[in-house]
C-alpha positions, -999 to 999 in steps of 0.1 A, spaced: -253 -684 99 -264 -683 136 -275 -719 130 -246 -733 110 -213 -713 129 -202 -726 160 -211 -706 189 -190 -683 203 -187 -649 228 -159 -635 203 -183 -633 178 -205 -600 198 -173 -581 205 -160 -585 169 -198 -571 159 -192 -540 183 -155 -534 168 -169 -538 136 -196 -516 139 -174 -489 158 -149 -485 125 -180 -486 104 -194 -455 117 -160 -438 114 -153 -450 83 -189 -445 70 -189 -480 56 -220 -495 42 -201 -531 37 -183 -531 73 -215 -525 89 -234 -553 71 -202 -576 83 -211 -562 120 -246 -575 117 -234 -610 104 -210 -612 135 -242 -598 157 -265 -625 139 -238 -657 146 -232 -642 185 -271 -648 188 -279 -680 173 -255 -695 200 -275 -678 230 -299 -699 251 -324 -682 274 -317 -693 312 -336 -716 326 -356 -721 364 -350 -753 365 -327 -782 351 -344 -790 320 -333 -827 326 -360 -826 353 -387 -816 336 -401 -851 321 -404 -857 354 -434 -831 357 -469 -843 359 -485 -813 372 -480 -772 374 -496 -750 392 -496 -714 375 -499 -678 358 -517 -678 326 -496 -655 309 -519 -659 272 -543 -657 250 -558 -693 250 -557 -702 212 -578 -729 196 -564 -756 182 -589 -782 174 -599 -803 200 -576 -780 228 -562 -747 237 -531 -738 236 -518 -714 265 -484 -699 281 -480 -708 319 -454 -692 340 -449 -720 369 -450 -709 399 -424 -731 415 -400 -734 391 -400 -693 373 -402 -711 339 -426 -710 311 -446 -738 296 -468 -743 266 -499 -760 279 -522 -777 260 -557 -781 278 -586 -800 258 -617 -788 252 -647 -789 280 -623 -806 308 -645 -815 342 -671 -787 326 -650 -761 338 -643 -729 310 -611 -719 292 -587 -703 315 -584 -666 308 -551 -642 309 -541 -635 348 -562 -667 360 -541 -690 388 -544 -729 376 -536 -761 382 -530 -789 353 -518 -821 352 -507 -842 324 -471 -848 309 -443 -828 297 -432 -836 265 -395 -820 251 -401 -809 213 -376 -816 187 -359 -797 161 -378 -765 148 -398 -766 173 -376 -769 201 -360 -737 185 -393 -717 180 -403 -726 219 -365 -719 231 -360 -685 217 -395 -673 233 -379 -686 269 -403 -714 266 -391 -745 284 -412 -772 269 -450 -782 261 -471 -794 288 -501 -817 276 -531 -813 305 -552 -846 309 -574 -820 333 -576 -784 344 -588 -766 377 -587 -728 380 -580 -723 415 -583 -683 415 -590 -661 387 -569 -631 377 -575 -593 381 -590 -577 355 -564 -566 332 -562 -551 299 -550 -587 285 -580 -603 295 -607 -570 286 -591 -579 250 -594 -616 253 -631 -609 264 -635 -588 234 -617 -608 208 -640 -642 220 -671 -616 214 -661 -611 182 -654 -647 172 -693 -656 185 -707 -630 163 -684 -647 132 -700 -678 147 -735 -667 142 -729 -647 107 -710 -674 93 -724 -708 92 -703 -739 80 -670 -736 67 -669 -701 59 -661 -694 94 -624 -705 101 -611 -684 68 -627 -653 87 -618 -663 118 -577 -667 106 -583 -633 85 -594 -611 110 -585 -624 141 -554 -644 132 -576 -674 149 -563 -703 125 -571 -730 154 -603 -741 136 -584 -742 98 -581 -780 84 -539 -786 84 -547 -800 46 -554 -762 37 -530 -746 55 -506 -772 37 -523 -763 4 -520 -724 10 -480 -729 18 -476 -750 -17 -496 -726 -35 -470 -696 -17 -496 -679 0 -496 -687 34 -487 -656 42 -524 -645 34 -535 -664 65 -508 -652 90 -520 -617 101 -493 -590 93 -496 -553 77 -510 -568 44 -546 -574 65 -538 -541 85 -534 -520 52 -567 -535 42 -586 -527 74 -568 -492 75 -574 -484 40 -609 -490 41 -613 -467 73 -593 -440 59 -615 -443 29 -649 -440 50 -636 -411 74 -630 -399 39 -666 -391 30 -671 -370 65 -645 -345 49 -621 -353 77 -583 -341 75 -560 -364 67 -542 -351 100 -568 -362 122 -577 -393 100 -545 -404 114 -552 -400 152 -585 -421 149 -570 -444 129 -541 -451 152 -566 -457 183 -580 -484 165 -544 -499 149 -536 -499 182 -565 -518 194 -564 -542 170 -529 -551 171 -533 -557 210 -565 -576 202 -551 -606 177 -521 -606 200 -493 -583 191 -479 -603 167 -444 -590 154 -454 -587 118 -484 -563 132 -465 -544 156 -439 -532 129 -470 -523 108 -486 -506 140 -451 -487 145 -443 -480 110 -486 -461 104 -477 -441 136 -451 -425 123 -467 -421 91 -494 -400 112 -468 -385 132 -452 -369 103 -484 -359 84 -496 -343 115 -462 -322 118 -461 -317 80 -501 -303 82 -487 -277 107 -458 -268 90 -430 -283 112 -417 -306 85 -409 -309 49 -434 -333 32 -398 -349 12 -383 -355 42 -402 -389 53 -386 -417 50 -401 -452 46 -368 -473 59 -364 -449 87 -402 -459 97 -393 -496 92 -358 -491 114 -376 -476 143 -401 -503 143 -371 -529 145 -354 -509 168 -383 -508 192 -390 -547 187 -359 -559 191 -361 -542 222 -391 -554 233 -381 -593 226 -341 -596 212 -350 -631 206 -369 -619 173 -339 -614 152 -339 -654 147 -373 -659 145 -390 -663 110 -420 -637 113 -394 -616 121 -370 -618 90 -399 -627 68 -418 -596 78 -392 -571 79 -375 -582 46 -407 -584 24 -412 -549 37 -377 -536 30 -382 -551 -4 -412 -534 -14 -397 -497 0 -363 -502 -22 -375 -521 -52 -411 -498 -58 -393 -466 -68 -373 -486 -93 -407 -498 -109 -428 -465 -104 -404 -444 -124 -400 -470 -148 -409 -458 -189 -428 -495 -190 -454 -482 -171 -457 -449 -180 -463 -469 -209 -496 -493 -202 -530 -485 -199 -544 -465 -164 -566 -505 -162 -534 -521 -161 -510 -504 -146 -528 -513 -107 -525 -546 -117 -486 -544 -128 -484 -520 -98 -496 -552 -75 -475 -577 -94 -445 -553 -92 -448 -553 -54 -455 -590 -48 -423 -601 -69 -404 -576 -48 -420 -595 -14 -413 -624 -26 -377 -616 -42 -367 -607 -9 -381 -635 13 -373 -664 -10 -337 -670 12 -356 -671 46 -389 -691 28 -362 -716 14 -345 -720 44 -370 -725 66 -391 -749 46 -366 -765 22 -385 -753 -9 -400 -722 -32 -435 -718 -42 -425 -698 -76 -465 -693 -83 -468 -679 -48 -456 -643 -70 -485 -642 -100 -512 -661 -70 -508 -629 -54 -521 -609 -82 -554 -627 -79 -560 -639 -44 -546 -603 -24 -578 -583 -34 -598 -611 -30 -587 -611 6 -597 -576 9 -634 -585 -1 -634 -614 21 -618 -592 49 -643 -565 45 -673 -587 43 -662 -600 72 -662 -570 89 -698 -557 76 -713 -587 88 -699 -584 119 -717 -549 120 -747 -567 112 -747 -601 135 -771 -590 156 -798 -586 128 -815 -619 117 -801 -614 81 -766 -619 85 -769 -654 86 -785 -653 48 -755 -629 38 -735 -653 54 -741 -682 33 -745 -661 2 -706 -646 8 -695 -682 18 -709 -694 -15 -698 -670 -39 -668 -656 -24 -653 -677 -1 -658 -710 -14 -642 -701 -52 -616 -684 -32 -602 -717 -11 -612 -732 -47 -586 -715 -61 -559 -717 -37 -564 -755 -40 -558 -756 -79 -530 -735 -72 -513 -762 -51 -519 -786 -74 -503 -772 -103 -471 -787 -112 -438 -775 -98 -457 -756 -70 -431 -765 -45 -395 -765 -62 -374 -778 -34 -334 -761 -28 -308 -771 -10 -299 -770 30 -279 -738 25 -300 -721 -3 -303 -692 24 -267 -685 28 -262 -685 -9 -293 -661 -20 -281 -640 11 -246 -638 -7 -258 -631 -48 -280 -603 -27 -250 -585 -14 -233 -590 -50 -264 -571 -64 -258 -547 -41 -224 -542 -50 -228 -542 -80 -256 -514 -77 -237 -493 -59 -205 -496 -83 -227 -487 -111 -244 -455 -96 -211 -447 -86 -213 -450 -48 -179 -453 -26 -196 -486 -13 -164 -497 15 
């Protein structure tokens, strides 16, 4: 509604007075009608600027903060400058091996020149709402003095370590897919397969969020496991490295919620194992506010961005829609070999059920295979993900290579195999209309509603 209602400040008081009787009148409905006013009040905001942004495609050089990771992207890297001069950030674009001088790293003082360029439409949104002014494309790069050594740029070191080892364990085309799924590095990923994963509605499988995280946290949990360590302390170890990792692809939002919502998982078990707390007394959605409560505080802007909503909401989904399915009589009913199976399909159409508004929205169409694809392709993810990391553990032995190949043959290769059939099938992209959002926003409240009349709630 941001994006369609005329902006306006009236709109954040009404969300305040809204919210106010809400909580006195313990109203469900009136605070859901605060949040709308809230969401309208901040689609009209725009982030200050340093400088008239008239003036700036009159820019043909910055000098600089690197204030990013430098991501690949083909034949360049992409980075966030803070100019000096004008207290604005940039997206700049520097191509690959300019005057034989190395990427720029986080905290390094540069100096590029090139031309601005103003994005367009989505773009322009997705750059505006992160305070970024515009994208900069460097013809040539000189690093005038490089940056103290800061945590950023001890990650950046690591995460580039990591992507040589890839390098030399997976030959050939097997090494973008393991790149995207373990790093989030989808710089080297052909844009006819990302294409073809969004058709087949999976392209959530190569955008890093708590589905990878889960994977890599199960599988540690699971190997602490066979040391006979308590659960307790499995958690503290575990949360060093979630930690790590989240800071190492970048603290993307959809990781950070996952990051926040495992530590106070761990939190609570380690209470609970001392006796502090009741074991029935955690709460999933109060893990998943917190998480938006401390992101939205971190960055405000990421209430309109799409990881944001697409992350949160397929999370919600899965936390309200599994306990309808797990105390269901149909699966009591199957077989202990199907019922992980219906278990995974069960949580995939909730995911999907409640990002379809947001998905359509954003892209103008629905990938209704995207819901039985996930059956298939999520634990094959998980083996690609944890071969991956195996032989990571093993790149500095000559036999990775070999493994390489092998796992690029026979697992990787049918797996991209598949996700191109997918897209192929007929009526993989069904398209909807401009404000499909608005209305699959509206029949969710009247489910709601309805819910809540037929349980026999006082919903207002």
């Amino acid at each position: 509604m941001g994006a369609v209602a005329p902006a306006s400040a009236w709109w954040l008081p009404a969300a305040f007075m809204t919210a106010a009787f809400a909580a006195w009148r313990r109203s469900s409905l009136l605070m859901w009608v605060a949040f709308f006013f809230a969401g309208i009040a901040l689609g009209g905001r725009t982030p200050p600027s340093g400088a008239p942004s008239a003036q700036f495609h009159l820019l043909r050089e910055l000098r600089g903060t690197v204030a990013s990771m430098p991501e690949e992207h083909g034949k360049s890297y992409g980075l966030v400058l803070v100019a000096a001069n004008l207290e604005t950030k940039f997206l700049v674009y520097v191509p690959k091996g300019t005057n034989g001088v190395t990427v720029p790293q986080p905290g390094d003082q540069v100096h590029v020149w090139g031309e601005f360029e103003s994005p367009k439409g989505g773009w322009a949104e997705y750059l505006r709402l992160r305070g970024i002014a515009g994208v900069f494309w460097a013809e040539g790069v000189e690093v005038m003095e490089e940056g103290k050594l800061t945590s950023l740029k001890l990650l950046y070191g690591l995460r580039e370590t990591l992507r040589g080892a890839i390098g030399r364990a997976f030959p050939g085309e097997a090494r973008p897919l393991v790149e995207a799924l373990l790093l989030g590095a989808r710089g080297g990923l052909d844009r006819d397969l990302k294409e073809e994963f969004r058709r087949a509605g999976v392209a959530h499988l190569l955008a890093l969020s708590g589905l990878h995280l889960g994977i890599i946290a199960y599988g540690l949990w699971r190997l602490l496991g066979l040391f006979r360590i308590r659960p307790g302390h499995r958690y503290l170890l575990l949360f060093s490295v979630v930690g790590l990792y989240v800071g190492l692809v970048g603290g993307r939002i959809s990781l950070v919620r996952a990051g926040i919502m495992f530590g106070f998982l761990g939190l609570f078990w380690v209470l609970w194992e001392r006796g502090l707390l009741l074991r029935d007394w955690h709460d999933p959605l109060q893990g998943l506010s917190a998480a938006a409560i401390v992101v939205l505080s971190l960055w405000p802007w990421s209430a309109l961005d799409l990881g944001f909503q697409l992350s949160f909401s397929a999370t919600a989904g899965i936390i309200l829609g599994w306990p309808l399915w797990r105390g269901s009589p149909w699966r009591a009913k199957l077989p202990r070999f199907l019922r992980s199976a219906a278990d995974l399909l069960w949580v995939s159409l909730c995911a999907q059920g409640a990002t379809a508004g947001f998905v359509g929205s954003a892209f103008g169409y629905i990938s209704p295979y995207g819901i039985v694809a996930n059956l298939l392709l999520i634990p094959w993810t998980g083996l690609i993900i944890w071969a991956g990391l195996l032989l990571l553990a093993l790149s500095p032995l000559g036999i990775a290579p070999l493994l390489g190949e092998i796992a690029g043959k026979y697992l990787i290769a049918p797996y991209l195999g598949a996700v191109e059939w997918l897209a192929e099938l007929p009526g993989a992209q069904l398209p909807v209309g401009r404000y499909f959002g608005l209305w699959y926003a509206f029949a969710a409240l009247g489910v709601i509603v309805l819910r809540s009349c037929r349980e026999g709630r006082e919903f207002v």
